[in-house]
N, C-alpha and C positions, 0 to 999 in steps of 0.2 A: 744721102749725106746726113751724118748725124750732129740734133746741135751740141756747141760745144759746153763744156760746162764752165759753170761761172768761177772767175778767176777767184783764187783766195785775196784775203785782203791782203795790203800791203800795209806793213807797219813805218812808220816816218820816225825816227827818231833822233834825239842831239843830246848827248853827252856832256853837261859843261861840268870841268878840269880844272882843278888848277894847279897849273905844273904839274910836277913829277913826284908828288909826294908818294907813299906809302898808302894815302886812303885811294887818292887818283887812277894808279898805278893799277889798285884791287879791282876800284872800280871797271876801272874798262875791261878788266880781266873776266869780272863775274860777268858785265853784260851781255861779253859778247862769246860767252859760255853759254851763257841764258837763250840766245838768240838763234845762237847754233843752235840748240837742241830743241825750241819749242816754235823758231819760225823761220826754219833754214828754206833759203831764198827768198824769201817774202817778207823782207826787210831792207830799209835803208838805214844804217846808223852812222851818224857823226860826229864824231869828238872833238870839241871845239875848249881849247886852252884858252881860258880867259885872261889869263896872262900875255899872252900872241895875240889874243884879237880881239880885244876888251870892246868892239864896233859893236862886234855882233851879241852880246848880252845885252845891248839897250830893247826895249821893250818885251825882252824878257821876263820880267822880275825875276832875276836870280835873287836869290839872298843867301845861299849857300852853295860849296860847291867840294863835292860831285854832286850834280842834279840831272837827272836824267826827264826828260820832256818827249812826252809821248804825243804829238802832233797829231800823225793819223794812225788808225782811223782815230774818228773823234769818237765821245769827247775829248779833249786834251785834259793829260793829266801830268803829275810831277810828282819826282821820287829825289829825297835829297839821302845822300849814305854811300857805301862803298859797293849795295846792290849786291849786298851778301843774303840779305833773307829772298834767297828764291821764290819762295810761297808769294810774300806781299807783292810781288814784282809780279809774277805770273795771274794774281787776282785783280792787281792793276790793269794788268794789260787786257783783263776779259778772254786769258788763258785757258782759266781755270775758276769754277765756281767758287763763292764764299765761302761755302760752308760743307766743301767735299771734306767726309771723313773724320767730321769732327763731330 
């Protein structure tokens, strides 16, 4: 029997929205573009409307919104925008090195 190898990590993440705007809308769009391509299956994302369930940003600190919060793995980190610069997001997340290519 062979051992087995070790799972990838799993990415934790939460989306705070608010409403249906135009940045909102991109956002969840780019993220979960992003997600697909760089950590297909080995993610949880969740999009939580602060507008709908204003409960769950308390100890957050939100301060703006779209913010996307990278839970696990740690560190935790936070992304406020519509999550259109792929590159920062991808360097956020320990994707992708800092300083590939440049």
């Amino acid at each position: 029997m062979r051992p087995q190898k070790p799972k990838s990590k799993e990415y934790v993440l939460r989306l705070y929205i608010a409403g249906t705007t135009s940045k909102s809308v991109r956002a969840v769009a780019n993220i979960k573009e992003i997600c697909e391509s760089s950590l297909k299956n080995r993610y949880d994302l969740e999009v939580i409307d602060i507008y709908q369930q204003p409960v769950l940003i308390k100890g957050e600190q939100i301060i703006a919104a779209p913010t996307l919060v990278k839970k696990l793995p740690l560190p935790l980190r936070k992304f406020i925008g519509d999550m259109s610069d792929t590159e920062r997001i991808l360097v956020g997340l320990d994707l992708r090195p800092k300083d590939q290519d440049r």
